[in-house]
C-alpha positions as CSV (number, residue, x, y, z in Angstrom):
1,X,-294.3,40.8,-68.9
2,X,-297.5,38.3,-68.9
3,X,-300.6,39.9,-69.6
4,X,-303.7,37.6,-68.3
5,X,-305.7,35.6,-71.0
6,X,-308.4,38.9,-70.7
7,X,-306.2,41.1,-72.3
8,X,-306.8,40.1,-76.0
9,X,-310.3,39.3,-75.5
10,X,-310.7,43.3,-74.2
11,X,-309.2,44.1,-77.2
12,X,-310.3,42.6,-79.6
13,X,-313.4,40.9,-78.8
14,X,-315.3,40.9,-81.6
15,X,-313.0,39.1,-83.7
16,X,-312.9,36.3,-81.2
17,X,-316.2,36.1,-81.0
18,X,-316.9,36.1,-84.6
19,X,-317.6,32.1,-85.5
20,X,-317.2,32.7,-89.3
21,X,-313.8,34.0,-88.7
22,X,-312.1,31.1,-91.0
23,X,-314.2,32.4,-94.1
24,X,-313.1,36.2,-94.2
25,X,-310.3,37.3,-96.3
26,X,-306.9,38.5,-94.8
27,X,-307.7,42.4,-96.2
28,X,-311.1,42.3,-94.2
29,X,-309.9,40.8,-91.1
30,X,-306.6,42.9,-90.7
31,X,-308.8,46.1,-91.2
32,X,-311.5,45.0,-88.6
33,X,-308.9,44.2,-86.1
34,X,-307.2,47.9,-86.4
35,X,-311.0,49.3,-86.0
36,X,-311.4,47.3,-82.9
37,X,-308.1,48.1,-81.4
38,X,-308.4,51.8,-81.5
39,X,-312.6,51.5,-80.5
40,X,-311.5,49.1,-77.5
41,X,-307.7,50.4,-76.6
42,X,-310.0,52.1,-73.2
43,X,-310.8,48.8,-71.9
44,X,-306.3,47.4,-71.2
45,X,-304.8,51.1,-71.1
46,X,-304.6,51.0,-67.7
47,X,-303.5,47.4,-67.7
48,X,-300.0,48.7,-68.5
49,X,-300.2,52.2,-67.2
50,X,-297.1,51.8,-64.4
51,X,-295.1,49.4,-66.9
52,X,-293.1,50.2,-69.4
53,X,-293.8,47.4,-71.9
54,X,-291.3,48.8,-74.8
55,X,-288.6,48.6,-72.1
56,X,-289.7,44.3,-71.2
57,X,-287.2,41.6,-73.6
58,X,-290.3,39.6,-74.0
59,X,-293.8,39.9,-73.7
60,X,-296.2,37.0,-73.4
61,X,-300.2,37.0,-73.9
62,X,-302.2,33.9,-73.9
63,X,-305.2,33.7,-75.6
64,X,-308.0,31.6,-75.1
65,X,-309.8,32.1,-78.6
66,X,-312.3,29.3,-81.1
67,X,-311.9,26.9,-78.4
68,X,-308.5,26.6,-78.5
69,X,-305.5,28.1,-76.2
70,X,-303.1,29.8,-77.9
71,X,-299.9,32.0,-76.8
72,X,-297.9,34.7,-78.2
73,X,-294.7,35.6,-77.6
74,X,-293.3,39.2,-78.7
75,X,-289.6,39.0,-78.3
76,X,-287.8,42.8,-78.2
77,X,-291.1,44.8,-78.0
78,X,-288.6,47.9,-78.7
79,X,-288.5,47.2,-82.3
80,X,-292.0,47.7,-82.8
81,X,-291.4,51.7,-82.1
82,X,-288.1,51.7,-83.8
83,X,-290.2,50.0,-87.5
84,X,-287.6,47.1,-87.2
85,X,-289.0,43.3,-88.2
């Protein structure tokens, strides 16, 4: 499944905003990310509301972030619900 470069940026958009992003420590900026998943999970739930994405091999989401592009890959989605690495 490929999500459009929007996705992350609904999701987290303050982070990618944020131009001091490079001076915050890895505690801070892994806590602020959670808060502004579950604040901004409204704005893509229906992005994937007829797909099953745990049931895709790969998933890909580009991300246009710090003026840079950037893409992830998530490979076996499934093992995210099943707590493998």
């Amino acid at each position: 499944h490929i999500y459009s470069s929007f996705f992350l940026e609904k999701l987290i958009s303050e982070i990618l905003k944020d131009e001091m992003i490079g001076e915050k420590d890895m505690p801070y900026l892994v806590e602020f990310a959670r808060e502004r998943v579950r604040e901004n999970y409204k704005n893509v739930k229906r992005w994937t509301k007829k797909i099953d994405i745990f049931e895709k091999k790969v998933l890909v989401v580009p991300i246009n972030a710090f003026k840079h592009w950037f893409c992830v890959f998530v490979l076996n989605p499934r093992a995210l619900l099943e707590g493998n690495e």
